[in-house]
N, C-alpha and C positions, 0 to 999 in steps of 0.2 A: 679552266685549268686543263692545261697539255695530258692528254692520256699515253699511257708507257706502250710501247708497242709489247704486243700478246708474245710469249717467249713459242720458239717453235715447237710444234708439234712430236714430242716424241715419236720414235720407233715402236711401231706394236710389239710385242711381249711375244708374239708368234713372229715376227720378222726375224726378232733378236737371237731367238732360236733356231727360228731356219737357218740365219748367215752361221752360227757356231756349227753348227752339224753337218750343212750342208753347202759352203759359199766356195765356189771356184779359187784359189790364187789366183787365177791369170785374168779375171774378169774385170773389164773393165768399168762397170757399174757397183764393184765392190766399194766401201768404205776403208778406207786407209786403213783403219781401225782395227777391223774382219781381216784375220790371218787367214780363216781358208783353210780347206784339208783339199789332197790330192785327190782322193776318193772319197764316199760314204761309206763309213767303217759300220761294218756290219750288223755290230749290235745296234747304231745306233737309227738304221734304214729306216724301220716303222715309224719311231718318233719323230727324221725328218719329213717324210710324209705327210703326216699328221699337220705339222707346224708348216710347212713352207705351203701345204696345200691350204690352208686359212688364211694364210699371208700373201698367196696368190692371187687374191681378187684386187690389191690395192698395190702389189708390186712386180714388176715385169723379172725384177732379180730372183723375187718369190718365186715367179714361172719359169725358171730357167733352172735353178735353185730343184726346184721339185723335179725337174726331167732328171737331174743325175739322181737324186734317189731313186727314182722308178729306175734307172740304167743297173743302178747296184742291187735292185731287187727280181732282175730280169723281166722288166714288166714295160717292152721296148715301144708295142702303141700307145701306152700311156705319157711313155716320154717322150715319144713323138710329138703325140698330142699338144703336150704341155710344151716345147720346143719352139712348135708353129705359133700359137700364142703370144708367147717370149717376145718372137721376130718379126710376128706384127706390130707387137710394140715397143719394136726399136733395140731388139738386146742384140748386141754385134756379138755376144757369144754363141746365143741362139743360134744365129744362122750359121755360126762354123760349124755347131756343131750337125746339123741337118746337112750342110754343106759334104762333111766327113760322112755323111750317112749314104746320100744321094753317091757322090764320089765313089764309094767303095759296095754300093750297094745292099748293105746291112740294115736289113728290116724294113728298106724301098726299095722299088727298081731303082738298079744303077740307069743315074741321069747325068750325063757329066754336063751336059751346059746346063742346070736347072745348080749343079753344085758349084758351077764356078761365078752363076749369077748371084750366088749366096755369099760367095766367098768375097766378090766384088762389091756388093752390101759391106759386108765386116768391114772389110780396108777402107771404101770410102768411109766409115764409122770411125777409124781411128784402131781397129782391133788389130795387135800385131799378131796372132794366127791367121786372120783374115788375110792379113798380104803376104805371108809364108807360104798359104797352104794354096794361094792364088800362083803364086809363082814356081811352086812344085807339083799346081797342077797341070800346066807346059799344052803347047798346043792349039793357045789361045788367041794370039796376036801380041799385042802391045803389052797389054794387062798382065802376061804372065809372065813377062823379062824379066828377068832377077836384078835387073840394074833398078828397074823404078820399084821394086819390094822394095831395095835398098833407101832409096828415095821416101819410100813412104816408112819405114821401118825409122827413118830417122828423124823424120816430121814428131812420130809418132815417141821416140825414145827422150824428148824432152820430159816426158812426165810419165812414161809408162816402163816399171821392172821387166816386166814383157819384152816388150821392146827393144829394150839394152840391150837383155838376153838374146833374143833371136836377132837382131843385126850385129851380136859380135859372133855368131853363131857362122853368118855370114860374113865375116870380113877375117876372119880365121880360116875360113876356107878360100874367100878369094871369090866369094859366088857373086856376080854381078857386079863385081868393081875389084879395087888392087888390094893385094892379102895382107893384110897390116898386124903382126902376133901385137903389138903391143897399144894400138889403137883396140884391139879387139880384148886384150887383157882388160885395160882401161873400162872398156863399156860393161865387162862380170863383174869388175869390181863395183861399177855403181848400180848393179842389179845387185849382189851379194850384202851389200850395206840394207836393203830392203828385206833381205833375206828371203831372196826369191830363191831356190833348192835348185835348180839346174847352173844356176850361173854360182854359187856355193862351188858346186862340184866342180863346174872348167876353173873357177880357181884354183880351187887345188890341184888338178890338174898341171895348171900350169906354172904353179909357186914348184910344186914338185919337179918340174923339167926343168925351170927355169925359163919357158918360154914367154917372148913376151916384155921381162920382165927379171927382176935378182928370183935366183933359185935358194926355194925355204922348207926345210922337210917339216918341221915345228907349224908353220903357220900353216902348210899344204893339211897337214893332219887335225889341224884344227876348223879349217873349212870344209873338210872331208864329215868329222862329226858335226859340224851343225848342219849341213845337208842332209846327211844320216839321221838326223834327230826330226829332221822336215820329212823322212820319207823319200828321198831319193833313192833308190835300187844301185845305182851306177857307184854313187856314194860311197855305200857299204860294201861294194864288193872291192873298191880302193882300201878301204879301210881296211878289208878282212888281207891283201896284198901286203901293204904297209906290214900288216901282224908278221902275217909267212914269205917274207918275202924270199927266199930260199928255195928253189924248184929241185927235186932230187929225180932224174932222168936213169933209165935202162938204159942198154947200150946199146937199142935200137931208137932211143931218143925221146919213150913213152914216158909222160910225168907218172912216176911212183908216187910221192907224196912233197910236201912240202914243210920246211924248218921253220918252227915258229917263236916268235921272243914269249 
């Protein structure tokens, strides 16, 4: 008699926790699942800790996972530590983020080829900050043209909100190839559908100008709060504009205050 295959292995109970408290958006080794918070919200730092540090022995997301709590609890050799770890085993966020360390010199010596070695890891990984932050770190040869980001940012935008977002990031600017507002509208909209918070916001953005695309004050402000609700900063300060949008200027041209609905 045919035996059933064994159903898979749950998620440990310390994974599950880690990813809620602690799980990147932008991380490619995320579960679709796992919304992800921008930060580690403060109250909740010690218990990621706790949990992603248990879950680190049998997951690399766990170690990656637990450098941003140490980040939020300023405990910057520890997320080093756990960082290095990560990128030995294969996390393309890990090494941005060491890459971002090395690069700018925060809590290592500044290394710029040790960061753009890092950064060239991520991109061939498939990570779209990896070939961002390769191609805004300039200087490099071939590797850091904005034209092959673009290249790789679009291999990469087949299945990553990441990606969307930063190659229309680039193609609203024009960086590495021709400026396209409504190729570049197109690619926030299908990060925004994932509800990825930076590509929320250039829609609204651009529903409000009309660039792009039809001009929509209703829909711009309605992208604007779920951004805002994601923790977008840029977001919310559209939003608070939206409110006041009335500037009352002296007549040396200083803003007094502003009119609000």
């Amino acid at each position: 008699m045919a035996l059933a295959p064994a159903p898979a292995r749950a998620q440990s109970a310390d994974l599950v926790l880690c990813d809620r408290l602690a799980a990147d958006p932008a991380d490619p080794d995320k579960p679709a699942d796992v919304k992800g918070v921008p930060d580690v919200a403060p109250p909740d730092i010690a218990t990621a800790i706790r949990f992603c540090r248990t879950a680190s022995g049998a997951s690399r997301r766990a170690l990656y996972q637990l450098g941003r709590a140490y980040v939020a609890n300023r405990q910057m050799p520890e997320a080093i530590a756990a960082w290095r770890k990560a990128a030995d085993k294969g996390s393309s966020s890990a090494m941005v983020e060491l890459g971002v360390l090395y690069g700018t010199g925060a809590g290592v010596a500044t290394d710029e080829d040790q960061a753009r070695k890092l950064f060239e890891r991520a991109a061939q990984a498939g990570n779209p900050r990896g070939v961002t932050n390769l191609a805004a770190l300039g200087g490099g040869g071939a590797s850091a043209d904005p034209a092959r980001a673009r290249q790789l940012l679009a291999r990469a935008a087949e299945t990553s909100a990441e990606a969307q977002y930063q190659l229309g990031l680039m193609t609203a600017e024009g960086a590495g190839g021709t400026k396209d507002d409504a190729a570049a509208r197109a690619l926030f909209e299908r990060a925004a559908a994932q509800n990825h918070p930076g590509a929320l916001e250039r829609m609204g953005a651009f529903a409000q100008s009309g660039r792009g695309g039809p001009k929509d004050s209703d829909a711009a402000k309605a992208y604007y709060e779920r951004a805002a609700a994601l923790g977008d900063a840029d977001a919310k300060v559209a939003l608070e504009r939206l409110r006041c949008p009335y500037v009352i200027k002296d007549k040396r041209g200083n803003v007094v205050t502003n009119l609000c609905f």
